[in-house]
C-alpha positions in Angstrom: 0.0 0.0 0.0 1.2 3.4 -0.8 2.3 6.2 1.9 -1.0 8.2 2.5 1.2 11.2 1.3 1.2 9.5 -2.4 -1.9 9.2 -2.4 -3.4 12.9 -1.2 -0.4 15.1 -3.4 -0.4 18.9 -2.2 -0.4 21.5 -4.7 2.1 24.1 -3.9 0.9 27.7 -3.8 2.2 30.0 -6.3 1.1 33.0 -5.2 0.2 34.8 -2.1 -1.7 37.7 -0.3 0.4 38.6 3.0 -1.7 41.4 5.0 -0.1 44.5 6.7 -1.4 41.6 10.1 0.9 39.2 9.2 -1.8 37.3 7.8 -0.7 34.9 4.5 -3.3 33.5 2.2 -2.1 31.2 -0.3 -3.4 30.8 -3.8 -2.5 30.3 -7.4 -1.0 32.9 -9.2 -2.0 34.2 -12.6 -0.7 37.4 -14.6 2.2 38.9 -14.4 4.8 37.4 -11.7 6.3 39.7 -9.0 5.3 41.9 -5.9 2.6 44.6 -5.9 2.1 46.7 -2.9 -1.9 48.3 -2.5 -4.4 48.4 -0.2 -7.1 45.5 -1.1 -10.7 46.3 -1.6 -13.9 43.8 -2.7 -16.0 44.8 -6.0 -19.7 43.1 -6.0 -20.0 43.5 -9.8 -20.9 40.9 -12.1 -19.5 41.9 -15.0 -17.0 44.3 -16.6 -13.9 43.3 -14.7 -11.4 44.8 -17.5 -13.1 48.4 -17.1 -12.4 47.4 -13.3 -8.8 46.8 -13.9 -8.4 49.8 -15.8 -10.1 52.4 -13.7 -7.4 54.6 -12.7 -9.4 55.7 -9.4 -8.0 51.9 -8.7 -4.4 53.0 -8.5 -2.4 51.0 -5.9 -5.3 48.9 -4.8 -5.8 45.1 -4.8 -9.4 44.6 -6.3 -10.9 41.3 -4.4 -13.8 40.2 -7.0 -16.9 38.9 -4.9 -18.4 37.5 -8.2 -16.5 34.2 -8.3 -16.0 33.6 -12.2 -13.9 35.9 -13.6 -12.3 36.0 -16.9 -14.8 33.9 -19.1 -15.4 36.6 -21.4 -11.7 37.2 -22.2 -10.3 40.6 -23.1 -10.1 43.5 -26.1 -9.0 46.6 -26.3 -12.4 48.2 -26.1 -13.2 47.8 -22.7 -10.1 49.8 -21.2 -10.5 52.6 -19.5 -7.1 54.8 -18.2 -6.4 57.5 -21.2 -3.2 56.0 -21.0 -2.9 52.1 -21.5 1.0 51.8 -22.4 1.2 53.4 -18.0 -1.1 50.7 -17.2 -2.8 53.3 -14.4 -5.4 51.0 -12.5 -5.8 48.4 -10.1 -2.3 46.8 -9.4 -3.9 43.6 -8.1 -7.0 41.1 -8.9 -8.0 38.3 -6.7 -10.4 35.4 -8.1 -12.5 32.6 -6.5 -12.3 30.2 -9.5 -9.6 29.3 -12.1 -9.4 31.5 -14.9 -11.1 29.5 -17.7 -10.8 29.7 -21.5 -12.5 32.8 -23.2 -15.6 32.5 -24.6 -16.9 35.9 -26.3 -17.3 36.6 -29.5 -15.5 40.1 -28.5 -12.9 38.5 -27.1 -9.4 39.2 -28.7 -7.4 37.0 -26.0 -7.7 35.8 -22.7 -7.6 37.0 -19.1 -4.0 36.0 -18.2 -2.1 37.0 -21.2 -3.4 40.3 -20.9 -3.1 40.4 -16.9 0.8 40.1 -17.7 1.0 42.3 -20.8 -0.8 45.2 -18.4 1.7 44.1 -15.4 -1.1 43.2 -12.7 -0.4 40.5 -10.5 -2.8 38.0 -9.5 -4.1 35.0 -7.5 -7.1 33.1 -7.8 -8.0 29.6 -5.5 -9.0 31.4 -2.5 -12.4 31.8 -0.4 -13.1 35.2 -1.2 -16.3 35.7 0.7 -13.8 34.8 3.5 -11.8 37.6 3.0 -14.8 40.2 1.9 -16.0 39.3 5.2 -12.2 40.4 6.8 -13.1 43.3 4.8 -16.1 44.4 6.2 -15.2 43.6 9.9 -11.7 45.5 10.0 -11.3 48.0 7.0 -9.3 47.3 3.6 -5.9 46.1 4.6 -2.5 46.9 2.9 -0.9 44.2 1.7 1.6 42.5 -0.8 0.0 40.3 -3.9 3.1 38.0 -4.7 3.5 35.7 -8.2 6.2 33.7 -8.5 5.9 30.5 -10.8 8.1 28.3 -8.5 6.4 28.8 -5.7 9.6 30.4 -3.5 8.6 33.6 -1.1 10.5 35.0 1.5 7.4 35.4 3.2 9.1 37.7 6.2 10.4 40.2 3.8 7.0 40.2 2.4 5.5 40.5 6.1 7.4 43.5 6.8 7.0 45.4 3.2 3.2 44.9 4.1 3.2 46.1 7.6 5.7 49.1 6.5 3.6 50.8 3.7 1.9 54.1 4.7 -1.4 53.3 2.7 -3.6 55.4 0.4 -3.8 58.1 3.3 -2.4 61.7 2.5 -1.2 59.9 -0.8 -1.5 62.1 -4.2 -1.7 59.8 -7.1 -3.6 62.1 -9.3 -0.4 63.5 -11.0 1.0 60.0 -12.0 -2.7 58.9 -13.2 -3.2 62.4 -15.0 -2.1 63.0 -18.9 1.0 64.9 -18.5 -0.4 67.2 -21.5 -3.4 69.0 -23.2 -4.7 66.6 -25.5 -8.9 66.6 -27.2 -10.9 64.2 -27.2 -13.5 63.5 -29.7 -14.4 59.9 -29.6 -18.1 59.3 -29.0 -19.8 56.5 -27.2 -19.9 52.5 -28.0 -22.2 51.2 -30.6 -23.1 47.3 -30.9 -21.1 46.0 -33.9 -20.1 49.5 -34.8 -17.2 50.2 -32.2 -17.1 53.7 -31.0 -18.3 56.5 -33.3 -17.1 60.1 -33.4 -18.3 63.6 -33.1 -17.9 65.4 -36.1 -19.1 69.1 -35.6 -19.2 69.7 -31.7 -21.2 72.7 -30.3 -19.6 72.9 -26.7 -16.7 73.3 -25.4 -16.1 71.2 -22.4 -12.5 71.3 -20.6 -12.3 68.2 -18.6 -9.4 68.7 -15.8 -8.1 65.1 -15.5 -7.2 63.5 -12.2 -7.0 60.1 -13.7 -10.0 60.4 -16.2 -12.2 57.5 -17.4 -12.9 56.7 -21.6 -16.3 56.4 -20.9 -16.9 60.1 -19.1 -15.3 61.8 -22.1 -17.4 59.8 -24.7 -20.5 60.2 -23.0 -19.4 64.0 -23.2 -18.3 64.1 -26.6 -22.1 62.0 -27.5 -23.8 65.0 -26.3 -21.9 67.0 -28.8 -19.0 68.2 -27.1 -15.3 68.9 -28.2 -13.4 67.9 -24.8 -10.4 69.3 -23.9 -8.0 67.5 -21.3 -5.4 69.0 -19.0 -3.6 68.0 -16.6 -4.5 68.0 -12.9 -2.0 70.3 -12.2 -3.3 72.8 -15.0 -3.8 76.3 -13.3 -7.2 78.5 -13.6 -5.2 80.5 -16.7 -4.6 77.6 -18.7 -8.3 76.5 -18.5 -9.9 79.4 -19.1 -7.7 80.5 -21.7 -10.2 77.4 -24.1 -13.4 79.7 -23.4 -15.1 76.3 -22.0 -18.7 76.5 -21.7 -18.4 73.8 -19.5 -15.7 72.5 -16.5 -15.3 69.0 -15.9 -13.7 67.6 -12.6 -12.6 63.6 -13.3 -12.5 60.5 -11.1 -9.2 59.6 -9.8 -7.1 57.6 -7.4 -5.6 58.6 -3.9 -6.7 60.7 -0.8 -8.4 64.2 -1.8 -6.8 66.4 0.8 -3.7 65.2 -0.6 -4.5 66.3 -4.2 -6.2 69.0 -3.1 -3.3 71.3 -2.0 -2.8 71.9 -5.7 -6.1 71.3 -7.2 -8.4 73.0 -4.8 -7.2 76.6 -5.5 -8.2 76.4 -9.2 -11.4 74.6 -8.2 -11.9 77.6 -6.0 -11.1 80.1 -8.3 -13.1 78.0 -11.6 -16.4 77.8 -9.5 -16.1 81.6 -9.3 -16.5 82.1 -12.5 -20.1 81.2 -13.3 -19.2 78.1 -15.5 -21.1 75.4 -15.6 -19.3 72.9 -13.4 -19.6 69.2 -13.2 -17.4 66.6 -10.7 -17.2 62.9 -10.4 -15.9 61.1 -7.8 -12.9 62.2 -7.0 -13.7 65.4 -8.7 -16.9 65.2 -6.5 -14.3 65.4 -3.5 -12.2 67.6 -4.5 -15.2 70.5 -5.1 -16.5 69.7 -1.8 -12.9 70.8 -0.8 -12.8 73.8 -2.3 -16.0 74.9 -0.7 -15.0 74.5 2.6 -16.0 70.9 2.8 -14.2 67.7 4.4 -13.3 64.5 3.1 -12.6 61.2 5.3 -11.6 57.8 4.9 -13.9 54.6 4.8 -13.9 51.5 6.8 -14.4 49.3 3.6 -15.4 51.9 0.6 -17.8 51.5 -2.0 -16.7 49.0 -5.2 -19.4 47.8 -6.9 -22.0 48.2 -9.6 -25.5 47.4 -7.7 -25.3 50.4 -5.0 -29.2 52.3 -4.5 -28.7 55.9 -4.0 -31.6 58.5 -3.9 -31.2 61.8 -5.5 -33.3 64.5 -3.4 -33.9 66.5 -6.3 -36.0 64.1 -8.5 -36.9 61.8 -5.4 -36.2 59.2 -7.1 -33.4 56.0 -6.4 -31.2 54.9 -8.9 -28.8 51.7 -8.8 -25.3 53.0 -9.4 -21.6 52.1 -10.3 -19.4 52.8 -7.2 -15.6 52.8 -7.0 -14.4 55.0 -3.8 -12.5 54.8 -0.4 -12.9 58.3 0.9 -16.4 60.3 1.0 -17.6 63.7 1.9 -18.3 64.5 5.2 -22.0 65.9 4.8 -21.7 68.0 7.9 -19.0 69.5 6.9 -20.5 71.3 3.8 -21.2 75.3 4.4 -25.0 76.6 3.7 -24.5 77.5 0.6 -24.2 74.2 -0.2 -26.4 71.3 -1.0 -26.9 67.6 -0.6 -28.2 66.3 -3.5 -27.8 62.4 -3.4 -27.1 59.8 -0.6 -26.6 56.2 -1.0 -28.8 54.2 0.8 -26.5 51.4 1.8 -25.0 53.5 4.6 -26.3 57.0 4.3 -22.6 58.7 2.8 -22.9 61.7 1.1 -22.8 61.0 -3.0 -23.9 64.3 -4.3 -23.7 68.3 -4.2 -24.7 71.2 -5.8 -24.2 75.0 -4.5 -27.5 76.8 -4.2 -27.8 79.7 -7.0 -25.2 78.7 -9.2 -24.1 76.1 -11.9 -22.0 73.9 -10.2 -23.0 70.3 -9.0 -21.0 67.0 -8.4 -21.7 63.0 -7.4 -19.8 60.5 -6.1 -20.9 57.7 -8.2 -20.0 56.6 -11.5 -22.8 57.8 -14.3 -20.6 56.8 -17.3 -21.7 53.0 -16.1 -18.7 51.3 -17.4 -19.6 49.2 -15.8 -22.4 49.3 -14.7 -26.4 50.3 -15.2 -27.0 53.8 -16.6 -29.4 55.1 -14.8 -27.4 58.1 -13.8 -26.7 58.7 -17.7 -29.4 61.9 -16.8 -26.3 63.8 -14.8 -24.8 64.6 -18.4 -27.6 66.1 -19.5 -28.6 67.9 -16.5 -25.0 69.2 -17.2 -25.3 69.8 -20.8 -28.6 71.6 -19.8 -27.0 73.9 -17.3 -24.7 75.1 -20.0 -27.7 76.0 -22.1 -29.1 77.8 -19.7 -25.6 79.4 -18.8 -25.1 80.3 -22.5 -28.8 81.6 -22.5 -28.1 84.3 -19.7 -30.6 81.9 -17.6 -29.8 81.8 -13.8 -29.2 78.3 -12.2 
């Protein structure tokens, strides 16, 4: 008879998860091989894991996928989101319940783990993740180290202290690295089935969009309701955007902690919402406003990552299920008189929404673009678009 060992052989892990605790949670490892260093979060979507992965508001953060098969609809490059694919700004970890299997899409142009090491993200996949969602909710996202190496070696206390040693996402900018470095425009229009993505031809705004790590979909949403968008950089000044004569400003999503970003970006936001332009922020742009008008930011026990969030916006009444990708939030209380709440989410009551009474300028926390996502909140662009009109009209707000 054979030693019970032959007979039960142990498959040996060749990646791991080591928590800022000391905690080590072994798994197999897809996508590229080496360390990352991040703060892991959980996403409840069910679908659109490659807009995920390329959401630059995921900078240094290890996304934990509650939805345990991942990867069956492969990967193209129409579903990327950073401006910038060749910097590969976005999540710079994934973690998977199931194997990766083979693709099966007819949009597919590869599969999961080829393009997981062409973009540089390392990744596991074998391990309970409700367990660790639930770690999640119960203590707060941890930092940690995602490991990949195909022979299964770790020095597991260097990875321990690398881990324990990392400041975290608080009073970290990461806006300037997600950010184009220069003025570029944008005219590409939103996705049509079989088509691809269309373009606009003869614009009739002008939209400047500052960008703090921008999403695709934002600026073709934008450019679908006729605009000619103009990127800068998240360190442009209030000169350099007004010199475009917007009739619109647009304040992008982006990764890191607000009050961090903000000692650069809230004196232009300051001086822009001044001006009487039609203003419109999103996620961290939503922050960063609330900043600049004498508002607080703070950071969240376990964020909002997902695509199934209810939020209610007071000024329709209505509820709307949202795409959600944010650590820090608005503290409501914090917000002078002269400004607004406009939308809560009703998982927890956080502040998702803004708008300063008598004047142009409103922002949410949530994702309208809905990639991915529902689009329920597509109606934000054209309340925006709207404002403008009115704005352009001499109507006030």
């Amino acid at each position: 008879m054979p030693p019970m060992s032959a007979s039960w052989p142990q498959r040996k892990p060749t990646a791991l998860l080591v928590l800022a605790d000391g905690t080590v949670i072994e798994g197999d490892g897809i996508g590229a091989e080496g360390e990352a260093l991040g703060e892991v979060c959980f996403n409840t979507s069910l679908t659109g894991y490659q807009e995920i992965l390329t959401d630059p508001s995921y900078a240094k953060q290890i996304v934990t996928f509650t939805f345990p098969h991942i990867g069956n609809v492969g990967a193209n490059d129409e579903d990327v989101e950073d401006l910038v694919p060749d910097n590969a700004i976005g999540a710079v970890g994934a973690i998977f319940r199931a194997e990766v299997s083979a693709p099966s899409n007819y949009r597919s142009a590869g599969g999961l783990d080829a393009w997981l090491k062409k973009r540089g993200v390392v990744a596991l996949s074998g391990i309970d993740t409700r367990a660790l969602t639930a770690l999640i909710r119960e203590k707060g996202m941890p930092n940690a180290v995602i490991a990949h190496r195909a022979d299964g070696v770790f020095d597991v206390e260097a990875l321990k202290r690398k881990a324990s040693e990392w400041s975290g996402l608080v009073g970290l900018d990461l806006a300037k690295d997600a950010a184009t470095p220069g003025e570029e425009v944008w005219t590409e229009g939103p996705w049509v089935w079989n088509a691809g993505y269309g373009a606009n031809a003869a614009p009739n705004y002008t939209i400047v969009a500052i960008d703090y790590g921008a999403k695709r979909n934002i600026l073709r949403l934008m450019s679908g309701h006729g605009a000619r968008v103009v990127i800068v950089p998240a360190t442009a000044s209030a000169e350099e955007i007004l010199k475009h004569q917007p009739d619109g400003i647009f304040l992008s999503n982006g990764p890191g902690d607000p009050a961090a970003t903000g000692e650069y970006a809230v004196p232009v936001i300051r001086e822009l919402s001044r001006t009487g332009i039609p203003m419109f922020g999103i996620c961290l742009g939503h922050q960063l406003l609330a900043l600049a008008l004498g508002g607080r930011t703070e950071k969240m026990h376990q964020g909002h990552h997902g695509a199934n969030h209810p939020v209610k916006d007071f000024t329709t009444g209505k509820v709307e299920i949202v795409s959600m990708n944010h650590g820090f939030a608005v503290d409501p209380a914090s917000l002078p008189e002269t400004v607004e709440q406009t939308h809560i989410s009703l998982f927890d009551g956080t502040n998702c929404g803004l708008r300063v009474k008598g004047a142009p300028v409103f922002s949410v926390q949530h994702h309208p673009e809905a990639s991915p996502g529902p689009q329920d909140s597509h109606y934000l662009f054209q309340r925006f678009f709207r404002m403008i009109d009115d704005h352009r009209a001499g109507k006030a707000a």
